[in-house]
Each structure stands twice: as C-alpha cells, then as structure tokens.
Backbone as CSV, one residue per row, in Angstrom:
resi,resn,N_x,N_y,N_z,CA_x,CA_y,CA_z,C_x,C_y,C_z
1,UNK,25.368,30.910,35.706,25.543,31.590,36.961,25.443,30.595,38.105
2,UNK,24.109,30.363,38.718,24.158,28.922,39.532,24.255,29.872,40.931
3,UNK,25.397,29.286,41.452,26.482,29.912,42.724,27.162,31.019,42.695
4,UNK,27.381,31.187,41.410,28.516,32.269,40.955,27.933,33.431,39.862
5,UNK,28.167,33.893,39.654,27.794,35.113,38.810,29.630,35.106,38.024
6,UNK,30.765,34.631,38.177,31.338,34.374,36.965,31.451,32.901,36.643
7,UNK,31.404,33.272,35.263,31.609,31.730,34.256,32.842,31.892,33.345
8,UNK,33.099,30.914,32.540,33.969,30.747,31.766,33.702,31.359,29.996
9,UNK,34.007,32.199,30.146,34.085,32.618,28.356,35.938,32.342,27.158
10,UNK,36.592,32.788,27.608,37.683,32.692,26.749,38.561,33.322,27.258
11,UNK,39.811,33.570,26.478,41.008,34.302,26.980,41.817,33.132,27.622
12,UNK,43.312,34.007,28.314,44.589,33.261,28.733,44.454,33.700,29.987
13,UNK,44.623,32.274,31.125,44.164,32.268,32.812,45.696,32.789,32.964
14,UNK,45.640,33.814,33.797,46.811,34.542,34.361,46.496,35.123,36.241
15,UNK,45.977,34.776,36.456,45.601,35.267,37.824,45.148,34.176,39.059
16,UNK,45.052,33.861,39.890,44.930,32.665,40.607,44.124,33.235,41.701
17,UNK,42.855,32.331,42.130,42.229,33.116,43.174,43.021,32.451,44.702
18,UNK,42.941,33.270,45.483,43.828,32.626,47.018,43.222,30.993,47.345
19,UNK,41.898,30.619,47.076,41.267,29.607,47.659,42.077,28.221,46.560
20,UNK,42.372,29.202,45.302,43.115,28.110,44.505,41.704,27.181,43.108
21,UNK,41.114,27.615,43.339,39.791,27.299,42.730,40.064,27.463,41.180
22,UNK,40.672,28.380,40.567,40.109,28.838,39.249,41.682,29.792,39.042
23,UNK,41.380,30.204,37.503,42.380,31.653,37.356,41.886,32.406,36.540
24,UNK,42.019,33.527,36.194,41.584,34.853,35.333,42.903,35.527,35.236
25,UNK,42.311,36.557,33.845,43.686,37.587,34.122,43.416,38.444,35.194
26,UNK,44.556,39.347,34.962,44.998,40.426,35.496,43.671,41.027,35.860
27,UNK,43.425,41.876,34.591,41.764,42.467,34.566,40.970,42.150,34.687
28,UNK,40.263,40.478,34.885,39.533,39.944,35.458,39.468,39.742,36.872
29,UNK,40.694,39.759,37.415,40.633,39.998,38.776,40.146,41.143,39.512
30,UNK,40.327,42.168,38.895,40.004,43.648,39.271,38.376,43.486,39.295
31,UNK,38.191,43.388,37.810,36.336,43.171,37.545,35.809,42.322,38.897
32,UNK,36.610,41.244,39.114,35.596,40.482,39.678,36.055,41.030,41.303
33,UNK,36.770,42.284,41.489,36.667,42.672,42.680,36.103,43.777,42.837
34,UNK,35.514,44.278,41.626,34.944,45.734,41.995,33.033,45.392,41.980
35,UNK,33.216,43.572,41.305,31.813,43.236,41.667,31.184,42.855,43.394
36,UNK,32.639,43.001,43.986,32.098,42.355,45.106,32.938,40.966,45.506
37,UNK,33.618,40.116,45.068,34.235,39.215,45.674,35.280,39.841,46.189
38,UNK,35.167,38.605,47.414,36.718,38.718,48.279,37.923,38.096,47.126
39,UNK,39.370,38.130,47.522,40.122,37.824,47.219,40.341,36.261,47.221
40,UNK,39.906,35.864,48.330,39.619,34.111,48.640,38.835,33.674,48.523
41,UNK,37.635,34.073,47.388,36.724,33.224,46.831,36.995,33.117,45.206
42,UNK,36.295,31.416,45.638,36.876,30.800,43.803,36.130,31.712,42.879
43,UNK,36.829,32.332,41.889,36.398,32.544,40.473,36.392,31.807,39.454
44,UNK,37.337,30.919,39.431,37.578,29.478,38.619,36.798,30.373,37.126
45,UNK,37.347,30.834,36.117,37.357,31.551,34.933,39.111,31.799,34.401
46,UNK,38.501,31.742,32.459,39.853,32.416,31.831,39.385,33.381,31.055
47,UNK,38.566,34.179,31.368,38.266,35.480,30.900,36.836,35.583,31.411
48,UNK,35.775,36.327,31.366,34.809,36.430,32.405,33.607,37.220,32.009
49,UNK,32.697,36.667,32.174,31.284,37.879,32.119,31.014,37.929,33.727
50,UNK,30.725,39.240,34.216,29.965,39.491,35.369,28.614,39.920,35.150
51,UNK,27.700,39.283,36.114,26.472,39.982,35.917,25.981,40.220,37.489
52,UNK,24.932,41.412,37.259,24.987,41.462,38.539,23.503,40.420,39.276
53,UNK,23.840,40.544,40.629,23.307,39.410,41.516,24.182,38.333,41.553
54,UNK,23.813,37.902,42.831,24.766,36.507,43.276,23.915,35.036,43.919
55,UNK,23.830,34.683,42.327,23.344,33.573,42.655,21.913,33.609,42.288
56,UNK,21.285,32.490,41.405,19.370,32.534,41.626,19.153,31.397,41.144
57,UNK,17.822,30.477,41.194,17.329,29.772,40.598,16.389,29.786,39.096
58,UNK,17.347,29.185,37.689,16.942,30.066,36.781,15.417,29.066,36.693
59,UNK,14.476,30.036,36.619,12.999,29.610,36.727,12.329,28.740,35.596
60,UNK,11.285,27.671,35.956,10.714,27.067,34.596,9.590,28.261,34.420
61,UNK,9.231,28.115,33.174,8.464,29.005,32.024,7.593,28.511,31.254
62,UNK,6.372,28.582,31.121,5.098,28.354,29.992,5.225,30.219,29.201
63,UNK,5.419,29.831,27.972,4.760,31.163,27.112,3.515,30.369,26.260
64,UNK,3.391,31.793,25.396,2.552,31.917,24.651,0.882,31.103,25.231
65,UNK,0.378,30.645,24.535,-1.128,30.082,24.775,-0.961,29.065,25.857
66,UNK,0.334,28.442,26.354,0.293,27.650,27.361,0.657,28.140,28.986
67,UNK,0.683,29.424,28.319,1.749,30.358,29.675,-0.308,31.502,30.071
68,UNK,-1.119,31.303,29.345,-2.422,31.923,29.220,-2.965,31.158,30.135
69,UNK,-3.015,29.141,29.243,-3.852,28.820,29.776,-3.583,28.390,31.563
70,UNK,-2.190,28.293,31.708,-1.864,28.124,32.585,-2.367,28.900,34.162
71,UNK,-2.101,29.933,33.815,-2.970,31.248,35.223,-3.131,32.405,34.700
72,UNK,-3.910,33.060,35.278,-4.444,34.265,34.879,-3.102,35.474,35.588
73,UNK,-2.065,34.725,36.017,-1.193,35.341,36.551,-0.107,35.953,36.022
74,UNK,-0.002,35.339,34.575,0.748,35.264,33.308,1.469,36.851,33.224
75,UNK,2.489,36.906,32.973,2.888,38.216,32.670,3.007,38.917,31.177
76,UNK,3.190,39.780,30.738,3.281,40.030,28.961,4.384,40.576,29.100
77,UNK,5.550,40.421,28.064,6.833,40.683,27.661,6.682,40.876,25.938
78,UNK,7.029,42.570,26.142,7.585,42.921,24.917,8.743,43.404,24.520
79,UNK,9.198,42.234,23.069,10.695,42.388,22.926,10.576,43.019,21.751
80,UNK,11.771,43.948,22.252,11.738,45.032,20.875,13.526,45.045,20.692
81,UNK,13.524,44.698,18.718,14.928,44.722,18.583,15.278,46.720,18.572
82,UNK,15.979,46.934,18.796,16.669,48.365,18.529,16.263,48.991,16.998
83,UNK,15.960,50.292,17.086,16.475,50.836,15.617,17.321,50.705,14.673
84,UNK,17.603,50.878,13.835,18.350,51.041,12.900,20.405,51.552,13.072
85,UNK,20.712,51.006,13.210,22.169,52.017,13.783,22.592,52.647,12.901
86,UNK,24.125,53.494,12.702,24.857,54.155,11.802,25.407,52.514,11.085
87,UNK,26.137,51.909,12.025,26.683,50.466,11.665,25.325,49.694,10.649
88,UNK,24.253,49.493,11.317,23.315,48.663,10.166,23.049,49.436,8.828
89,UNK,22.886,50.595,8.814,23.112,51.986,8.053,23.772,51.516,6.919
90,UNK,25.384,51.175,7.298,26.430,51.227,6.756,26.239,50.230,5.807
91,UNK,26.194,48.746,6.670,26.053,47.419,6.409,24.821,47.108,5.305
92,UNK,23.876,47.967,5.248,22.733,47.738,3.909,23.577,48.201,2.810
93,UNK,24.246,49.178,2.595,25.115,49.220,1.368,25.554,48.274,0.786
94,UNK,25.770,46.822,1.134,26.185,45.564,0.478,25.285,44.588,0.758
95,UNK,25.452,43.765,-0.230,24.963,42.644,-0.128,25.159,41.559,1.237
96,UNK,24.342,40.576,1.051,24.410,39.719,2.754,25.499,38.954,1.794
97,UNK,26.521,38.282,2.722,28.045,37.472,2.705,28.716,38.113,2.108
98,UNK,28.584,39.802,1.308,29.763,40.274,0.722,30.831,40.805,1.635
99,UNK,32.152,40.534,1.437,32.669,40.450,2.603,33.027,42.020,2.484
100,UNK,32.431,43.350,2.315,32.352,44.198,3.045,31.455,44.713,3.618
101,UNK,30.402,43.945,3.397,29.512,43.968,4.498,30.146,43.662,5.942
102,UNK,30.395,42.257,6.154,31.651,41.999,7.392,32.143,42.949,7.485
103,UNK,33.297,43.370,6.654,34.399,44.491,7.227,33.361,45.620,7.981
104,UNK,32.205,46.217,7.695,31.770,46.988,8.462,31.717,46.578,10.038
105,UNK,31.255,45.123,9.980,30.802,45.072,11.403,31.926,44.657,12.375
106,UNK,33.334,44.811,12.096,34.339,44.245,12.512,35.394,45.873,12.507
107,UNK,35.127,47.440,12.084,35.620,48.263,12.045,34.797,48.923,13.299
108,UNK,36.792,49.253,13.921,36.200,50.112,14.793,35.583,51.356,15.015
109,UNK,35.480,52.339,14.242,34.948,52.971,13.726,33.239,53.273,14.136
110,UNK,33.137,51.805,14.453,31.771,51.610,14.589,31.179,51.034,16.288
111,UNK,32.339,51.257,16.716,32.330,50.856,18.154,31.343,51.572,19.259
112,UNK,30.473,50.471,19.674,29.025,50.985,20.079,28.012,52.310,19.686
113,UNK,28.015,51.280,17.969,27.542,52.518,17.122,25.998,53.243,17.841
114,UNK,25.901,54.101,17.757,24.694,54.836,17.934,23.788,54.505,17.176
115,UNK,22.117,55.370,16.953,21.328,55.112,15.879,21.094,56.126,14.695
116,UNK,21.390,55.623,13.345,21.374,56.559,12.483,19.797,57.578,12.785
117,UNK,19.948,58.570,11.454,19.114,59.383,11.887,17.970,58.806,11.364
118,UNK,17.683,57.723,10.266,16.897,56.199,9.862,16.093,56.298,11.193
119,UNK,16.738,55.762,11.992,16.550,54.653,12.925,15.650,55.410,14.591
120,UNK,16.316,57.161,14.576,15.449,57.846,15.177,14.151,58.191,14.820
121,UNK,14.194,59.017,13.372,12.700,59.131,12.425,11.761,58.000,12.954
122,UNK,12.608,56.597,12.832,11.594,55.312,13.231,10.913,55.422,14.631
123,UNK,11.790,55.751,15.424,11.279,55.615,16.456,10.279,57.348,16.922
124,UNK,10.685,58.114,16.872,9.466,58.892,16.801,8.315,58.535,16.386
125,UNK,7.949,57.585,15.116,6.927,57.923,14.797,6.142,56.559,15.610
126,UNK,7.250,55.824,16.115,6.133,54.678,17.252,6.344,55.120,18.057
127,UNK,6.751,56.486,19.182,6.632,57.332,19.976,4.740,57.491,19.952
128,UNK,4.543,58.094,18.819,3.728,58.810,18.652,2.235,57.732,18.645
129,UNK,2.399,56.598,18.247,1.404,55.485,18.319,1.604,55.292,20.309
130,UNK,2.730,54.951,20.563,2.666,54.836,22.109,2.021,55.622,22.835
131,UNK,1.739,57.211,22.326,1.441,58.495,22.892,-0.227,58.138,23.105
132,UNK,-0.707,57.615,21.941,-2.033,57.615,21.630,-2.709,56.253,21.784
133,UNK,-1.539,55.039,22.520,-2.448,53.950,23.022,-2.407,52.734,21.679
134,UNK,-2.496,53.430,20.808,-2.954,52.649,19.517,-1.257,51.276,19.150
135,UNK,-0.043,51.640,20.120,0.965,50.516,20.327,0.331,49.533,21.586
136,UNK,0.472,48.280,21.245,0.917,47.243,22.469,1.809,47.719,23.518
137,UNK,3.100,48.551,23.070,4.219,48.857,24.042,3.322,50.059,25.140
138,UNK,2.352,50.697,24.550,1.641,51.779,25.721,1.384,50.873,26.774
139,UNK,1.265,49.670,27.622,1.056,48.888,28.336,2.194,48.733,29.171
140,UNK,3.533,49.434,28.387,4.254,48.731,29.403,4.629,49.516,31.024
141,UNK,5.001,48.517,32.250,4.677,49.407,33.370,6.478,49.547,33.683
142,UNK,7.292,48.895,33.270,8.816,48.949,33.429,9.443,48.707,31.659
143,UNK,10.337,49.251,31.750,11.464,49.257,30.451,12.765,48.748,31.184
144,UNK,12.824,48.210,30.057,14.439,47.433,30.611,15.500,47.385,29.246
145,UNK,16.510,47.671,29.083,17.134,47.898,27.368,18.595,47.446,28.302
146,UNK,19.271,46.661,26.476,20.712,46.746,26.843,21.633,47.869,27.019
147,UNK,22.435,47.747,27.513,23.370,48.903,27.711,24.491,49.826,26.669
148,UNK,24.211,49.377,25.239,24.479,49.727,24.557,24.064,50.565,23.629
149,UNK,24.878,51.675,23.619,24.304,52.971,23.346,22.240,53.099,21.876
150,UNK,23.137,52.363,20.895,21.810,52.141,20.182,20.500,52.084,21.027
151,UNK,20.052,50.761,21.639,19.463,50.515,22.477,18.914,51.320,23.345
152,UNK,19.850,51.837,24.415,19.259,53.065,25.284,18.456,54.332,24.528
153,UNK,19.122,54.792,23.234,18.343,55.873,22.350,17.249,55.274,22.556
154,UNK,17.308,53.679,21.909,15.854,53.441,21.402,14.815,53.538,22.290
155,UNK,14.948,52.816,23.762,14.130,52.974,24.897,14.116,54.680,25.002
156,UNK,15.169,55.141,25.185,14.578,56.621,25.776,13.883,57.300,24.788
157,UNK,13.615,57.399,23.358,13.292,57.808,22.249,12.046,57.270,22.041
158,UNK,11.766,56.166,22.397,10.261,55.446,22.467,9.152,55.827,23.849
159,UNK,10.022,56.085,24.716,9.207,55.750,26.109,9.452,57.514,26.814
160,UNK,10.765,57.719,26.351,10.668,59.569,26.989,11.809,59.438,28.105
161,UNK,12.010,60.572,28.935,13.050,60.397,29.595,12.292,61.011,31.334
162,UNK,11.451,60.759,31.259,10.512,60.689,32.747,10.567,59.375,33.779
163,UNK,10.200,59.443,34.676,10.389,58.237,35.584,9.060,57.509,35.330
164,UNK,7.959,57.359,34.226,7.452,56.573,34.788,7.217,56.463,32.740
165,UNK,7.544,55.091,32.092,7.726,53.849,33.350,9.021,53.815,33.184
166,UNK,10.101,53.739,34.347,11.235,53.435,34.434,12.045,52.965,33.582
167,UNK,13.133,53.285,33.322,13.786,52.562,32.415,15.660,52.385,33.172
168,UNK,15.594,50.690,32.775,16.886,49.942,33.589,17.843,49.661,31.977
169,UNK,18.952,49.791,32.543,19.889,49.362,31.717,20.008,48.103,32.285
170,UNK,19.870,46.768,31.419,20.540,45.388,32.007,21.485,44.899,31.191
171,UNK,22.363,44.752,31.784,23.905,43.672,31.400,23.518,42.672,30.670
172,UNK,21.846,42.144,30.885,21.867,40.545,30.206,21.323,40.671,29.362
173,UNK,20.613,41.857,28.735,20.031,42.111,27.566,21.185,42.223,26.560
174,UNK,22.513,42.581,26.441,23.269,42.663,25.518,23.352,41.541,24.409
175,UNK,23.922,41.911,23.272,24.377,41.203,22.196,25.036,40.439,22.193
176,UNK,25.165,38.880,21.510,25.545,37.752,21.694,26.179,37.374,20.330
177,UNK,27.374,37.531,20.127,28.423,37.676,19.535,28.936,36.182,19.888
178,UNK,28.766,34.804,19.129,29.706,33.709,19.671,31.019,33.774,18.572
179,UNK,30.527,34.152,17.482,32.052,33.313,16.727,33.015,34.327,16.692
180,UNK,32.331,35.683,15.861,33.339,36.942,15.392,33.110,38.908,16.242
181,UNK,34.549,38.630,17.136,33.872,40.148,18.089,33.543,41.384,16.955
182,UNK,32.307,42.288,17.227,32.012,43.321,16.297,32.304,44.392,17.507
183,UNK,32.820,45.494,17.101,33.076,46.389,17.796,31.880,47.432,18.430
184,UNK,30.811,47.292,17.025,29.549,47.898,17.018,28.944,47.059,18.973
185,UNK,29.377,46.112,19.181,28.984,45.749,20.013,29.201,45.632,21.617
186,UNK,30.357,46.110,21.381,30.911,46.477,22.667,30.813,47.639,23.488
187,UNK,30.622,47.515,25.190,29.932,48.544,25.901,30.887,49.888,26.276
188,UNK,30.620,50.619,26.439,31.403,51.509,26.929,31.220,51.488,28.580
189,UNK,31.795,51.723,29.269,31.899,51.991,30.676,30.750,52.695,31.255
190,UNK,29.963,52.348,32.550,28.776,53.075,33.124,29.163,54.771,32.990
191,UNK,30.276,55.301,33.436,31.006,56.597,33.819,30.851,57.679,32.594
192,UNK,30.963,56.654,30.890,30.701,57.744,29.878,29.336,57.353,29.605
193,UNK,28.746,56.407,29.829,26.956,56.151,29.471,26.216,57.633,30.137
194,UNK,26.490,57.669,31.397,25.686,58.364,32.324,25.601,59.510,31.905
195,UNK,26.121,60.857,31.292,25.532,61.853,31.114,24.807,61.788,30.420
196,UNK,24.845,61.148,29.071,23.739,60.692,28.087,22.617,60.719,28.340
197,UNK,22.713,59.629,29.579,21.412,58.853,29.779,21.014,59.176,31.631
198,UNK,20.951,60.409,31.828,20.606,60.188,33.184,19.341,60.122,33.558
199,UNK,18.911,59.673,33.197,17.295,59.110,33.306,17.126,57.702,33.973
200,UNK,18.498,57.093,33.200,18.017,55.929,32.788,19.047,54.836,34.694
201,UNK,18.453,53.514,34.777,19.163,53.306,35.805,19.793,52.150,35.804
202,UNK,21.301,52.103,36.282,22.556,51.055,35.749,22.836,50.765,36.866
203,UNK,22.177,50.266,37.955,22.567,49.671,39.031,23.181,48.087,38.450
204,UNK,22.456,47.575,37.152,22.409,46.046,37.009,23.840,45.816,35.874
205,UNK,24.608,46.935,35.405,25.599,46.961,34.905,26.712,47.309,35.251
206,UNK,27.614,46.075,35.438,28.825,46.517,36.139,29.641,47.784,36.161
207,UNK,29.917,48.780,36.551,30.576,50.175,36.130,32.356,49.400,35.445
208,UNK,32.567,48.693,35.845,33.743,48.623,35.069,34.395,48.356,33.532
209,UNK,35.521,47.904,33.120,35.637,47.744,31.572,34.683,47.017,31.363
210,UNK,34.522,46.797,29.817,33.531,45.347,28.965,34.298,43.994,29.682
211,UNK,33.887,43.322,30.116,34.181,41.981,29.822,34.149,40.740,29.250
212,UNK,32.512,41.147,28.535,31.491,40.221,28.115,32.496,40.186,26.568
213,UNK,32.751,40.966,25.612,33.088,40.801,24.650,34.421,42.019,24.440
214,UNK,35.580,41.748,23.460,36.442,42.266,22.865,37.306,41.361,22.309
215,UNK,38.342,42.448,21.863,38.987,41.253,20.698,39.922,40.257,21.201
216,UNK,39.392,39.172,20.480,39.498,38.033,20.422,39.257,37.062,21.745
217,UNK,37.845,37.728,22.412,36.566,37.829,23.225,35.470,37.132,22.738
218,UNK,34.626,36.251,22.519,33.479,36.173,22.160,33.199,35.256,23.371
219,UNK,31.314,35.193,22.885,31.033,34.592,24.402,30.183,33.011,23.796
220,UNK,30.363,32.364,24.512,30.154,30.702,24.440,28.464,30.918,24.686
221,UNK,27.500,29.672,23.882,26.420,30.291,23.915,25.913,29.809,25.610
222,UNK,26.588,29.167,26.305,26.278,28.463,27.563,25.914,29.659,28.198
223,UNK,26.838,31.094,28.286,26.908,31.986,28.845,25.989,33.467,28.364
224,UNK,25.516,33.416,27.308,24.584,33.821,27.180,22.976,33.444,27.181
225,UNK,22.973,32.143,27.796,21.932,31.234,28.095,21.693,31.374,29.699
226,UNK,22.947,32.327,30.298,23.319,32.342,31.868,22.220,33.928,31.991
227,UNK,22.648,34.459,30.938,22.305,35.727,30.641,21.064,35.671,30.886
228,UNK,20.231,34.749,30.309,19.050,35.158,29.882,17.821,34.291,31.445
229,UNK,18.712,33.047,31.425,18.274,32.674,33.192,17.910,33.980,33.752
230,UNK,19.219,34.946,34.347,19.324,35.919,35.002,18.030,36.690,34.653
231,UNK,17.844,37.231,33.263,17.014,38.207,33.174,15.381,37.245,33.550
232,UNK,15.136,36.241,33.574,14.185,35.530,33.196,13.600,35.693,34.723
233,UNK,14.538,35.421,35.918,14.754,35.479,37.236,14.071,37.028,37.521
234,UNK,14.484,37.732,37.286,14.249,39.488,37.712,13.331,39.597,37.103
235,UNK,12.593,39.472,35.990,11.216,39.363,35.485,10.296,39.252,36.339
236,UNK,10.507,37.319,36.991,9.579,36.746,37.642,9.640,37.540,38.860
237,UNK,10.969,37.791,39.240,10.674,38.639,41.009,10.076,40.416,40.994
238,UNK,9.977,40.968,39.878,9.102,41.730,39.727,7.864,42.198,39.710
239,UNK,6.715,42.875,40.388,6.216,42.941,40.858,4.805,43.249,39.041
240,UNK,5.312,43.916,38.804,5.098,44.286,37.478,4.615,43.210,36.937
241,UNK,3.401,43.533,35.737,3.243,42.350,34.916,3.537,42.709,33.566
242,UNK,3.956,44.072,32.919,3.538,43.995,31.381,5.308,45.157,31.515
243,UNK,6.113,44.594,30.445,7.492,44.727,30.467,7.702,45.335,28.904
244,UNK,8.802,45.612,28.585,9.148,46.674,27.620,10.685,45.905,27.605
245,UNK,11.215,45.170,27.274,12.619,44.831,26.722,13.231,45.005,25.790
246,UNK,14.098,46.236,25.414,14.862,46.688,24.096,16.469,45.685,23.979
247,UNK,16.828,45.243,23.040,17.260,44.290,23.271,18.377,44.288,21.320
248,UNK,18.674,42.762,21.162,19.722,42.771,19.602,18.940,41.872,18.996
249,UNK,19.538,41.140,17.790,18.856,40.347,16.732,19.179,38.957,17.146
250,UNK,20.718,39.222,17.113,21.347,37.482,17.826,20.933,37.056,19.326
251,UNK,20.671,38.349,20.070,20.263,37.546,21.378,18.778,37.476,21.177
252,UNK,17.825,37.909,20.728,16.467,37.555,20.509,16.572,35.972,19.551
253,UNK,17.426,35.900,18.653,17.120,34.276,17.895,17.523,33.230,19.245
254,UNK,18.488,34.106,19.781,19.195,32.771,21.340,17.770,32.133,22.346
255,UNK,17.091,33.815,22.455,15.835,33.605,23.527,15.262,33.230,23.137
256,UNK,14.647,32.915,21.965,13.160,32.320,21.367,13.812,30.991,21.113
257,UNK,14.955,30.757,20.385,15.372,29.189,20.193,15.622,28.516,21.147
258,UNK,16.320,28.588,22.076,16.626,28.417,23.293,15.889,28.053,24.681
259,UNK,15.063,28.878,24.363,14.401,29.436,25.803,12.599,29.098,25.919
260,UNK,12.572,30.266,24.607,10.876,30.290,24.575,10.429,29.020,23.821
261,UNK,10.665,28.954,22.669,10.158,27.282,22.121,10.180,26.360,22.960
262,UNK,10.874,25.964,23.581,10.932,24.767,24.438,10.032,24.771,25.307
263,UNK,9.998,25.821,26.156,8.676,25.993,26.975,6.762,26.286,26.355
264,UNK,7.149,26.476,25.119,5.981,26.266,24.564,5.706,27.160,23.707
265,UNK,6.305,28.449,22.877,6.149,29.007,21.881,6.168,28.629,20.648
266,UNK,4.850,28.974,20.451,4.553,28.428,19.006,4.939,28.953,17.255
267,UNK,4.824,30.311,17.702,5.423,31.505,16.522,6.496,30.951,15.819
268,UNK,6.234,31.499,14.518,7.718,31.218,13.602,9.303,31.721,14.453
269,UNK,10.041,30.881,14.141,11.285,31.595,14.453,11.996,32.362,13.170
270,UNK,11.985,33.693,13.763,12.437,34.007,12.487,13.513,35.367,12.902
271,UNK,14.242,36.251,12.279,15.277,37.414,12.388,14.538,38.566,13.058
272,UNK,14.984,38.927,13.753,13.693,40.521,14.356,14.935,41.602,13.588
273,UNK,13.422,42.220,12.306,14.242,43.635,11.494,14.570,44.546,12.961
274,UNK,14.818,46.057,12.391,15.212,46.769,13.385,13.505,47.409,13.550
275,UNK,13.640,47.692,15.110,12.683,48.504,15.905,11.347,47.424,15.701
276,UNK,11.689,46.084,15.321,10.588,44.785,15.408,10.042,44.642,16.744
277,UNK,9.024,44.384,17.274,8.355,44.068,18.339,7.852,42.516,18.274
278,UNK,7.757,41.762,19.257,7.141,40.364,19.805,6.638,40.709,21.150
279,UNK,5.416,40.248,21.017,4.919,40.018,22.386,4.853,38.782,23.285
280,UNK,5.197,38.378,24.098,5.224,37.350,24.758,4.866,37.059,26.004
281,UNK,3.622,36.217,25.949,3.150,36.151,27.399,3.739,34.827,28.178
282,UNK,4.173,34.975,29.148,5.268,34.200,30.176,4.500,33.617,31.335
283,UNK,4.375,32.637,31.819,4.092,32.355,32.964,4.991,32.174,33.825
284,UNK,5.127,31.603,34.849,6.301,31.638,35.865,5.788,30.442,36.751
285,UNK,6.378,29.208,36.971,5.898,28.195,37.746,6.629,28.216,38.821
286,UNK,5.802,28.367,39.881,6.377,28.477,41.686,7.422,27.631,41.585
C-alpha cells in the first residue's frame, strides 16, 4: 500500500490513468473509482486489490514474550481459523494430493462456500464456553472476520449478532490464494452479504466486484503482506486492547511466517485445523 491503496496483482493492463502513471482494465478502473480516486491520479496496476484507507505507515511489532516484556501496553490478538465449510466437508472425502481433492477446491459449485452443518455444531459448542468465560475469546472487546461468507457465520455464530462486541468485516483478513484461484474463495459483493449479516459492519470492504482474486487472478504474496501491514495498522490505531480475528489457513501460515516470527514469535509454525484459535500478544512500537 505505502501511498496507494492499489498495487499490482496480475491480469492484462487495458486502461490508462489520465496522469499516465500506470494501466488497469476496464473493471479496474471502475473499482478504483468507486474507491475514491480521481480519474488523474496514478493507479499504475494490471489487475488490482483495493483496500480500504489511503495510505499508512505499516508499524514495527514485538509479539509473544517480547511484545510482554516490552510494555504493559501490549495488546492480545486472537486468531481464529473459520469452521469447517461444505467445501472442507467435501475435500476430507479424499486423500491430501489426490487430485480430487483439488477438483473440489477449484469447482464452482463451491463458490464462497458456507459452513457445513460440522462446522456450525462446532461452533455452538465454543459459543457456549464463550457464554461461561471458561474461552480466552470471552475477552474479546472487538471482532473483526473476513468477508467471506464461512467466516462471517463463524464470528456471528461464536460471538452472537448484538452490538457488543462489534463485529467488522475486513477486506485484509481474506484468503491468500498465490498459485491456484479456488472459487470457495472468492467474495461476493457487500449488496448480497448484507441481508445475511446485518449486524455485522463493511465499511472496510469495498462494495464493489472481487478484485482480490478470480480466474486466472491470484494474488502475489507482496500483496497480501500489504494486507496484513493494513490490518496490523488498524489494530494499533484502535483503542481496544483484546481482539477476536476470524480469518483462513493460508493467510494465518503468511502472518505468523511472515510477520509474527520475525518480530519475535516463538510458537511452532504449524497449519491452523478449522475453528483453531492462537493467541497473540502484540506490542506496537511508537
């Protein structure tokens, strides 16, 4: 992000911004005008993720025991992968590399699969630990989940559909798809989310098409590393200290490899099953 809130993911440049800077298609031009640019500012992109905000400084970070010893100011972040879907459902029927396992996650069919009825059962019954204190997640004072349908069940199914504690749909929590687009993964538009979910609040997700991923779409990991700046940013400017992030499997291995180790997490790196929890305490250096 940096300056810009678009970057470069993939696709064929068909569109030219007036300043002469960059090109996008057709439909990237639209996106990146219903985010808010003028016509004469550079987009310099050939296909595009938008996220929202313009512009931040992505922040340095102490976790775990160094993000403790650091200040008593430390915030706690809990990442929780999603339930179970109809798509993961599907996908346990085979073996791992049998290639119909793949074919599941590549049929559309499965396009921003929901959560099987697996994957609700699950979450009721850590409803019910949250109810009674006896979860870590009873702590949390904001929820934040990707925008993809699974996900939102899972937050609203865990946490309830009341205003407190809030729950945000964010754009940068989504799934990070670099090599092969899965359909299971792609967003549907703010316009059909919203009756679903009117609880829930999508100021931070663009209302327009997907951009982030479709076919023959995937996103470069630079740009889901942009992603996670962003979210890392709105964390720290939050007032809040103890967070609730519903989130995928591939973008949780991105954040902990990426992100949290380097700054000082010590924990195994390892796959988050479905409806897995990590806790992570964050510091934030001025």
């Amino acid at each position: 992000l940096g300056a810009s809130v678009v970057r470069r993911c993939c696709g064929k440049a068909k569109w030219r911004a007036a300043r002469g800077g960059g090109t996008v298609e057709e439909g990237a031009a639209a996106a990146a005008a219903a985010a808010g640019y003028e016509e004469g500012e550079e987009v310099c992109t050939d296909g595009i993720i938008i996220l929202p905000g313009r512009g931040h400084v992505t922040p340095r970070i102490r976790v775990g025991d160094a993000a403790a010893a650091a200040t008593a100011q430390f915030k706690v972040i809990h990442l929780v992968r999603h339930a179970e879907s109809v798509c993961n459902e599907a996908a346990k029927a085979f073996p791992e590399g049998d290639e119909r396992r793949l074919a599941v996650y590549t049929d559309w069919q499965h396009f921003d699969s929901p959560l099987s009825e697996g994957g609700l059962r699950d979450c009721r019954q850590l409803r019910e630990a949250i109810a009674m204190g006896t979860s870590p997640l009873a702590a949390a004072e904001v929820v934040a989940a990707s925008p993809l349908t699974r996900a939102l069940q899972t937050a609203t199914e865990l946490f309830g559909q009341g205003s407190m504690p809030p729950l945000y749909a964010q754009e940068a929590l989504r799934e990070f798809n670099s090599s092969v687009f899965h359909p299971c993964d792609a967003r549907r538009v703010v316009s059909d989310l919203q009756p679903s979910f009117p609880h829930v609040n999508f100021a931070a997700v663009p209302p327009n098409m997907d951009m982030l991923l479709g076919p023959g779409m995937v996103e470069h990991p630079s740009i889901c590393d942009d992603r996670i700046s962003w979210l890392l940013a709105w964390l720290k400017a939050r007032p809040e200290r103890c967070f609730a992030l519903v989130t995928h499997g591939a973008f949780l291995w991105r954040l902990f490899e990426a992100h949290l180790a380097p700054a000082g997490w010590a924990g195994k790196l390892q796959r988050f099953g479905n409806l897995e929890c990590q806790t992570v305490p964050i510091a934030f250096d001025n």
